[in-house]
DOMAR-990057 format. One record per residue (C-alpha): residue number from 1; z, y, x negated; residue in one letter. Coordinates in steps of 0.1 Angstrom, whole numbers, plus 5000, padded with zeros to 4 digits. Example, Ala and Ser with C-alpha at 12.3 -4.5 7.8 and 13.67 -1.06 7.14 Angstrom:
1 | 5078 | 4955 | 4877 | A
2 | 5071 | 4989 | 4863 | S
# end
This chain:
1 | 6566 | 2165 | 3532 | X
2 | 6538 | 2172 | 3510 | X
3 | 6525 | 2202 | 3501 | X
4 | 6492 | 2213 | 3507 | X
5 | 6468 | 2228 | 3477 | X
6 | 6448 | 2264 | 3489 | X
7 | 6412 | 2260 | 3497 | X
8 | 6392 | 2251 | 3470 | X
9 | 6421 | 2244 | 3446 | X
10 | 6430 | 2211 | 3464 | X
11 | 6452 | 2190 | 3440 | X
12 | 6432 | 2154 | 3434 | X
13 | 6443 | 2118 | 3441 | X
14 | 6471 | 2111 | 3411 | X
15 | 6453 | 2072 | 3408 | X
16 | 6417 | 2095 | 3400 | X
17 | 6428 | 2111 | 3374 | X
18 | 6463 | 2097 | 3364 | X
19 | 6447 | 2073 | 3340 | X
20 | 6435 | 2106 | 3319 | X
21 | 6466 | 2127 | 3318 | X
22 | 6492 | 2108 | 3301 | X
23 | 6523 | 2133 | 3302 | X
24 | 6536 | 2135 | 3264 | X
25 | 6569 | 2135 | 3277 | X
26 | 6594 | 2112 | 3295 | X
27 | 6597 | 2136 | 3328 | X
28 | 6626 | 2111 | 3341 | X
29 | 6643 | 2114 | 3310 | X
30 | 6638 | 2151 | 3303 | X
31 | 6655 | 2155 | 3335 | X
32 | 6684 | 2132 | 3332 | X
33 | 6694 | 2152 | 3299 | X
34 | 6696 | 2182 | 3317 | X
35 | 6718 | 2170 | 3343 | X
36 | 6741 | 2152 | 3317 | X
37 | 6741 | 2183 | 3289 | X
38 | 6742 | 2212 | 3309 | X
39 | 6771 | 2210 | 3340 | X
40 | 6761 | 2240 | 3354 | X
41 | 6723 | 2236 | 3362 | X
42 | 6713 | 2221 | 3397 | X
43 | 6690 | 2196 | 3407 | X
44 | 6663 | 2217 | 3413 | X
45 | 6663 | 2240 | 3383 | X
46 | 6662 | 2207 | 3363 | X
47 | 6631 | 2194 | 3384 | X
48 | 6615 | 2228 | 3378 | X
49 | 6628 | 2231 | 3340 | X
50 | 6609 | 2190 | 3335 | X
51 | 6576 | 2203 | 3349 | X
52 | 6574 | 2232 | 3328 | X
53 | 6585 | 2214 | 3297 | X
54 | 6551 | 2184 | 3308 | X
55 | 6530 | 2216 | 3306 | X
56 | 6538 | 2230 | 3277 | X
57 | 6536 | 2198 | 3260 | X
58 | 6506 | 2188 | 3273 | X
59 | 6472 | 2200 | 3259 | X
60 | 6455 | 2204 | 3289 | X
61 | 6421 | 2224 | 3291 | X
62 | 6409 | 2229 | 3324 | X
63 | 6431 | 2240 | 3361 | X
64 | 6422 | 2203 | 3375 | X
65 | 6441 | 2187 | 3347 | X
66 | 6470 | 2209 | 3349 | X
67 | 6473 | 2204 | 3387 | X
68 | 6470 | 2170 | 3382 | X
69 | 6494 | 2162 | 3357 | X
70 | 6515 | 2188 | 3377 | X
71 | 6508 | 2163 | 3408 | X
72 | 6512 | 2131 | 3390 | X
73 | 6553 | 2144 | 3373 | X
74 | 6563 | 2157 | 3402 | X
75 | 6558 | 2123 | 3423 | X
76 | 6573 | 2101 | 3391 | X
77 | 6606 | 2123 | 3388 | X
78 | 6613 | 2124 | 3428 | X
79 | 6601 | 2086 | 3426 | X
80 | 6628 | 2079 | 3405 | X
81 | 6657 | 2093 | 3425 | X
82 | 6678 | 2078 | 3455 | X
83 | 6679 | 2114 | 3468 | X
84 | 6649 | 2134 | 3459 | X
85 | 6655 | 2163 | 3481 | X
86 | 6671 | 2187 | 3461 | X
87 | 6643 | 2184 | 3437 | X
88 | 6618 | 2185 | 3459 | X
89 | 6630 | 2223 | 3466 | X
90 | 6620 | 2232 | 3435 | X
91 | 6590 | 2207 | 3424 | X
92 | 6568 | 2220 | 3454 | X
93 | 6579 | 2257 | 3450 | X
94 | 6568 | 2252 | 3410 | X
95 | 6541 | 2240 | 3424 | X
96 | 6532 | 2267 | 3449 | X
97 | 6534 | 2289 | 3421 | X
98 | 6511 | 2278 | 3401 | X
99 | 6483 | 2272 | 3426 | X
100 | 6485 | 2304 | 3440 | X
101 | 6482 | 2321 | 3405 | X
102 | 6448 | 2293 | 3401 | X
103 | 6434 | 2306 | 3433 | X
104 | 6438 | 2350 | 3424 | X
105 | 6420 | 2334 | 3385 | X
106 | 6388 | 2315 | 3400 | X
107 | 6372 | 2334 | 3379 | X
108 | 6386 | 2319 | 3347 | X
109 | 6365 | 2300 | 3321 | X
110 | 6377 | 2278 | 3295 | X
111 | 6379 | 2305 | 3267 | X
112 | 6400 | 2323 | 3296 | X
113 | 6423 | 2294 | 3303 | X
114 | 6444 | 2290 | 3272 | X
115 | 6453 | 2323 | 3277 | X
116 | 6463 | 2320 | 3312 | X
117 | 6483 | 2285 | 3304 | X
118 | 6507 | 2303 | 3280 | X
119 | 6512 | 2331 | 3309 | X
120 | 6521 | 2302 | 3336 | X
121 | 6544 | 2291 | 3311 | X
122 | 6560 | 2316 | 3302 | X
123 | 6561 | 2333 | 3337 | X
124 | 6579 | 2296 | 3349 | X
125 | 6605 | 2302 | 3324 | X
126 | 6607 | 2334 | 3333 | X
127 | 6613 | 2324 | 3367 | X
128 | 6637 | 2297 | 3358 | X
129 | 6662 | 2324 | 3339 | X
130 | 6664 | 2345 | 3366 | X
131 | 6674 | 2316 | 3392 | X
132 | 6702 | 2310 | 3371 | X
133 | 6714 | 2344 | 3380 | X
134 | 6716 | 2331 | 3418 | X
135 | 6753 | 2319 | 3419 | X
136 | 6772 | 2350 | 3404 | X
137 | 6747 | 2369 | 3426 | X
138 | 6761 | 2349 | 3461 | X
139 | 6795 | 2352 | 3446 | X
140 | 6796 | 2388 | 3450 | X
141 | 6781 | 2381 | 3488 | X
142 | 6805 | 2363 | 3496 | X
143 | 6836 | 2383 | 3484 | X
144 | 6838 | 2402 | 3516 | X
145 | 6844 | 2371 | 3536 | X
146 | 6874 | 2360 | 3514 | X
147 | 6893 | 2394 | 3523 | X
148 | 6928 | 2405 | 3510 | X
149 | 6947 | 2393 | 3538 | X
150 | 6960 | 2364 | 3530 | X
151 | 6926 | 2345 | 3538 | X
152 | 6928 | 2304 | 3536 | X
153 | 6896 | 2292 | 3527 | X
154 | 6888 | 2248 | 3533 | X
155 | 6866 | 2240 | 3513 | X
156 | 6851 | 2203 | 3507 | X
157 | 6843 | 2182 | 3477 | X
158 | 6832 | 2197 | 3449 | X
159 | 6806 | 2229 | 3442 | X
160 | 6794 | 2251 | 3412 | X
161 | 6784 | 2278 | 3436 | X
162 | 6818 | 2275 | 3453 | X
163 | 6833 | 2272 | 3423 | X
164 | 6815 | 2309 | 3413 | X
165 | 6827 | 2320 | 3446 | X
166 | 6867 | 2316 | 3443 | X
167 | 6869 | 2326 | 3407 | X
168 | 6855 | 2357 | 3414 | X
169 | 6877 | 2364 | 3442 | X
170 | 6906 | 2351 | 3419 | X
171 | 6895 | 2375 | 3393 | X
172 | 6893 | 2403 | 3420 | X
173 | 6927 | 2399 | 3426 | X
174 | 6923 | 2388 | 3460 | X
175 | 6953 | 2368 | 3478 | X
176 | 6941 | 2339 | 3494 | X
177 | 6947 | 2301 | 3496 | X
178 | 6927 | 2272 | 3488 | X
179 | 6925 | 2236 | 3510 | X
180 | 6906 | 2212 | 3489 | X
181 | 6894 | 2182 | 3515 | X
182 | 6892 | 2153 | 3495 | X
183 | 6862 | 2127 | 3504 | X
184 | 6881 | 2097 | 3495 | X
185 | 6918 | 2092 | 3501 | X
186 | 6932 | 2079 | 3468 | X
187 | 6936 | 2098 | 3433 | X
188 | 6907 | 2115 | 3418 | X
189 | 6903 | 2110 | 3380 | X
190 | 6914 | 2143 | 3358 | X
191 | 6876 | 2148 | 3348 | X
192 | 6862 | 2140 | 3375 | X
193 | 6844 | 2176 | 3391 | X
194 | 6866 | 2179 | 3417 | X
195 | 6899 | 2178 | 3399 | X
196 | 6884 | 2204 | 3373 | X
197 | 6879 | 2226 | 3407 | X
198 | 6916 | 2219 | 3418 | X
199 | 6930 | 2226 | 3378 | X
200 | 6903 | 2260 | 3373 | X
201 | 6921 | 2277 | 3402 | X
202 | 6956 | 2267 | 3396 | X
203 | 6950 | 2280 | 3362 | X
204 | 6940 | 2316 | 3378 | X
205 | 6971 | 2314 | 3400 | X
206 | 6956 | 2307 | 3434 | X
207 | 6977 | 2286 | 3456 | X
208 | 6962 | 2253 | 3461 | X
209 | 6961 | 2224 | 3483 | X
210 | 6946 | 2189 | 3487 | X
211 | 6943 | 2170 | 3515 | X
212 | 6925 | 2140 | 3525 | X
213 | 6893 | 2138 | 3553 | X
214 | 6914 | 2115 | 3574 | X
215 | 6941 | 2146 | 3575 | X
216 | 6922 | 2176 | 3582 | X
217 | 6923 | 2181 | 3617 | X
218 | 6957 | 2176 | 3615 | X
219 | 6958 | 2203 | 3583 | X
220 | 6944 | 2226 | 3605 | X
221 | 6969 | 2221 | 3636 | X
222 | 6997 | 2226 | 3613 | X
223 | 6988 | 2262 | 3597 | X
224 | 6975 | 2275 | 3628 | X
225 | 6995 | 2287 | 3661 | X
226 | 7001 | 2261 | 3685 | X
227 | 6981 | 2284 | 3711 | X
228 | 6952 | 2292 | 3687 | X
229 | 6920 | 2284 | 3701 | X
230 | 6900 | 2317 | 3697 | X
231 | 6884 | 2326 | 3662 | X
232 | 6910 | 2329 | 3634 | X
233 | 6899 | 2355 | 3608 | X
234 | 6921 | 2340 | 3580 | X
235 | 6906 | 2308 | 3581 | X
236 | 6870 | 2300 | 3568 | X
237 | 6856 | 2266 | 3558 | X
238 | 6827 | 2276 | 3526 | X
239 | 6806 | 2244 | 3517 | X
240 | 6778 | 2243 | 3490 | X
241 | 6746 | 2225 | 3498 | X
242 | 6718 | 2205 | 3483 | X
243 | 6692 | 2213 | 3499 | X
244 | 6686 | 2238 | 3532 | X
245 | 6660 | 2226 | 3556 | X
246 | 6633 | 2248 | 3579 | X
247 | 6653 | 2248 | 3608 | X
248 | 6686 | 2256 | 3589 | X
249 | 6702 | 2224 | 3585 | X
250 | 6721 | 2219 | 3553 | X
251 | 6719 | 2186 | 3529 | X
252 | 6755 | 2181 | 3514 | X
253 | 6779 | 2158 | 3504 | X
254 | 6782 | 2132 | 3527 | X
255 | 6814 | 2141 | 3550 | X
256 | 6800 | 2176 | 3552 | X
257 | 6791 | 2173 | 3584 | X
258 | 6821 | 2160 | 3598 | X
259 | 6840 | 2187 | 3584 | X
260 | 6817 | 2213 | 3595 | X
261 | 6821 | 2197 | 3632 | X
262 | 6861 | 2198 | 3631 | X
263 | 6863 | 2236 | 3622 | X
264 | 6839 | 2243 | 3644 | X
265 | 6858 | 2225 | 3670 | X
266 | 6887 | 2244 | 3659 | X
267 | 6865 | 2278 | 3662 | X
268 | 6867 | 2284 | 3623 | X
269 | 6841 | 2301 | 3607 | X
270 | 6817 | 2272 | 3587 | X
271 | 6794 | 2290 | 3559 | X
272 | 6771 | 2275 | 3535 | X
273 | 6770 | 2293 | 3504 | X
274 | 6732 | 2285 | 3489 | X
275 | 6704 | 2296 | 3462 | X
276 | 6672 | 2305 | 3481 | X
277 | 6652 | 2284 | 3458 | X
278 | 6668 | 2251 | 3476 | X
279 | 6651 | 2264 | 3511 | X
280 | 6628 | 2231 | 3513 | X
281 | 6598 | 2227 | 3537 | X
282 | 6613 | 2196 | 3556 | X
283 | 6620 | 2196 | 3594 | X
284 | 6643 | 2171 | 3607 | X
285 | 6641 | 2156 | 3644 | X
286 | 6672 | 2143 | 3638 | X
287 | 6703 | 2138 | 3611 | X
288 | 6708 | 2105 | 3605 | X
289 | 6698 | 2079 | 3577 | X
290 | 6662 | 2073 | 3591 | X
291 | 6660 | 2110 | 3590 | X
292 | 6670 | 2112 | 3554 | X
293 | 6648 | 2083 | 3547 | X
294 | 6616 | 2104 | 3558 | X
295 | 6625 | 2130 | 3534 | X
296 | 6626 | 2104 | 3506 | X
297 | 6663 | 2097 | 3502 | X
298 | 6670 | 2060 | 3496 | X
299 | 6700 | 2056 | 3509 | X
300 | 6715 | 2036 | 3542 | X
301 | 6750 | 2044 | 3549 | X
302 | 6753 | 2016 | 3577 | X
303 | 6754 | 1980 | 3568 | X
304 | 6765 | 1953 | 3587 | X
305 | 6784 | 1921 | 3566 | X
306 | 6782 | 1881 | 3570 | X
307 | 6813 | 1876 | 3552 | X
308 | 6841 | 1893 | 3534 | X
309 | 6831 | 1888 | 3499 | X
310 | 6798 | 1902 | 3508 | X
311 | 6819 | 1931 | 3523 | X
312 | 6844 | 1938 | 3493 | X
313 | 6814 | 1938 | 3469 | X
314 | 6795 | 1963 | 3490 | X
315 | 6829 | 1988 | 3493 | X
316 | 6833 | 1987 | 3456 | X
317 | 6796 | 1988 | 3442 | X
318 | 6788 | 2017 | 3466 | X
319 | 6822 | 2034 | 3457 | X
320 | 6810 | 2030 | 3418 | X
321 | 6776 | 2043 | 3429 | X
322 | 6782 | 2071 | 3446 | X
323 | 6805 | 2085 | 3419 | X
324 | 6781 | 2081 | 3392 | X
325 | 6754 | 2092 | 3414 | X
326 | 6774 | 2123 | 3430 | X
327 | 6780 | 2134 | 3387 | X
328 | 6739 | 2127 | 3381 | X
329 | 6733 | 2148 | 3413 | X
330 | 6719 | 2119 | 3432 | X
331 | 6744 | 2114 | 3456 | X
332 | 6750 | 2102 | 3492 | X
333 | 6745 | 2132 | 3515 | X
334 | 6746 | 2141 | 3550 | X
335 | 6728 | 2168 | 3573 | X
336 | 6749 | 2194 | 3589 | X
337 | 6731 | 2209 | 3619 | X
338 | 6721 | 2245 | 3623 | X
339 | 6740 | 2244 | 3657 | X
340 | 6775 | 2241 | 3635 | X
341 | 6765 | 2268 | 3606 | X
342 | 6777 | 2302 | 3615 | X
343 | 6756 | 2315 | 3583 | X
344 | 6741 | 2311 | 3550 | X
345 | 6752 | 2331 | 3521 | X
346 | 6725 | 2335 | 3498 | X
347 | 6715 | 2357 | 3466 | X
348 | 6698 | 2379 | 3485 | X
349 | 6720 | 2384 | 3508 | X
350 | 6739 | 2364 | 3544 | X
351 | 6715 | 2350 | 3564 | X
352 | 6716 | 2329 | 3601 | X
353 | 6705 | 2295 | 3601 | X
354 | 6674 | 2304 | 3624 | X
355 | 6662 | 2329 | 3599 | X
356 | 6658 | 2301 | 3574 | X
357 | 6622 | 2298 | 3585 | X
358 | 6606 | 2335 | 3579 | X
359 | 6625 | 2331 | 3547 | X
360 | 6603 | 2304 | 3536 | X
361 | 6575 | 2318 | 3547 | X
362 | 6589 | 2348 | 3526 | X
363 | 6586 | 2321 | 3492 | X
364 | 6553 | 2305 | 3502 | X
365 | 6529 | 2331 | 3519 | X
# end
């Protein structure tokens, strides 16, 4: 979905302009370092961080160039990713931003607008400190739900916010177990992010499980009482997400949804543990590829085969792509329904799915 500009302040056609405003910096590239050098920052605080460095770099004199190049970044970097989603979070609030502090300077003349350039920037960086805050901040949210009772908490693939989330509880001295539900059924490599997950908790002494997809219904059936079918307060299922659409539906690893559905089935608590800044401005009619494909995600999950060899080379390529896409952040995903979300835990607090909407009119407005 594309954003649109305040009255008057009305971002102009990239192809008018683009020609003029040549970024002095590889935005793609700029991002693509931050993913690989820094493993804790997320898609969209990379997006964010790209855009900020294009603007300082770029000697730009007037607010129609800096919207413009702003404009012209933003479409190259999501352009360049199979799942531009999660950046899209942050490129449009980034964006939001700095319009809205355009439209209370009308007023501003070019001797003025140096000056309120270096502001921007600095108040974007600024910005982009304090959303790195976000995870130890839903950590301590969370805690309550992992209680001191000999919780078992499922949890899916792998997270940083998740990640934040049982260490604290580890460190808090809290006795709980962890299921990790492994998306693909053979051995995981010993750096790959979900193994460190695994090994970081086993190091802090929590008791630690791994089973595959195929095996979790049946997981579930075996630590639970053969008459169980009410709530169980000492099982959760705690998911991280990409991205968290306007009706509440959350963008995860793909398999996400699948897991949600079986716990819900089994009337287990599903929570979504999420940074407010991933909140994006995308309504989905429904959840499935096409769906994703509106968004800007490039990525089709069913293909049908002519022959076997075409079939064997489709299994392995897209096995080799989705890891190295999965460590880039670029992933396959899925969308889990607000229906199967019991809530969102956030920064700022635990939230229902349906509330996702005045909260990003909270952001924008």
């Amino acid at each position: 979905m594309t954003s649109s500009s305040p009255a008057g302040l009305a971002t102009p056609p990239p192809e008018r302009l683009s020609a003029a405003i040549n970024p002095q910096i590889d935005v793609v590239s700029h991002y693509k370092n931050l993913i690989a050098t820094d493993p804790s920052i997320t898609p969209a605080i990379a997006a964010i961080e790209s855009l900020v460095a294009a603007l300082t770099a770029q000697p730009l004199t007037t607010i129609t160039e800096t919207l413009t190049l702003l404009s012209t970044t933003s479409t190259t970097l999501l352009a360049s990713r199979n799942n531009p989603i999660p950046l899209s979070a942050g490129t449009e609030l980034l964006q939001r931003y700095i319009i809205t502090s355009f439209q209370n300077n009308t007023n501003t003349t070019s001797a003025d607008f140096s000056s309120l350039r270096r502001q921007l920037i600095q108040n974007s960086k600024l910005f982009i400190s304090r959303t790195k805050s976000a995870r130890s901040k839903i950590a301590q949210h969370a805690l309550p739900f992992i209680r001191d009772d000999a919780t078992t908490v499922i949890t899916y693939g792998s997270s940083r916010v998740i990640d934040a989330i049982l260490s604290l509880a580890a460190e808090s001295r809290r006795y709980f177990h962890v299921i990790f539900v492994n998306p693909s059924s053979g051995q995981e490599p010993s750096d790959s992010p979900f193994s460190q997950s695994t090994n970081r908790l086993l190091s802090l002494g929590i008791p630690v499980a791994t089973v595959p997809l195929a095996a979790l219904s049946h997981t579930i059936a075996s630590i639970r009482p053969s008459n169980a079918r009410t709530t169980s307060s000492n099982l959760i299922l705690l998911l991280g997400a990409e991205a968290v659409l306007e009706n509440g539906a959350a963008i995860s690893n793909i398999g996400s949804r699948l897991v949600s559905a079986i716990a819900h089935d089994a009337s287990i608590p599903v929570y979504f543990a999420v940074e407010s800044y991933k909140f994006t401005r995308q309504f989905p009619l429904n959840y499935g590829d096409s769906d994703l494909q509106k968004m800007g995600a490039k990525q089709s999950v069913l293909k049908f085969r002519t022959s076997l060899e075409e079939d064997e080379k489709s299994e392995m390529s897209f096995g080799v792509r989705a890891e190295k896409a999965s460590a880039e952040g670029d992933g396959t995903v899925d969308i889990t329904p607000p229906e199967l979300i019991n809530a969102l835990i956030t920064e700022n607090g635990t939230i229902t799915a349906d509330a996702v909407a005045e909260e990003l009119i909270k952001l924008w407005f």
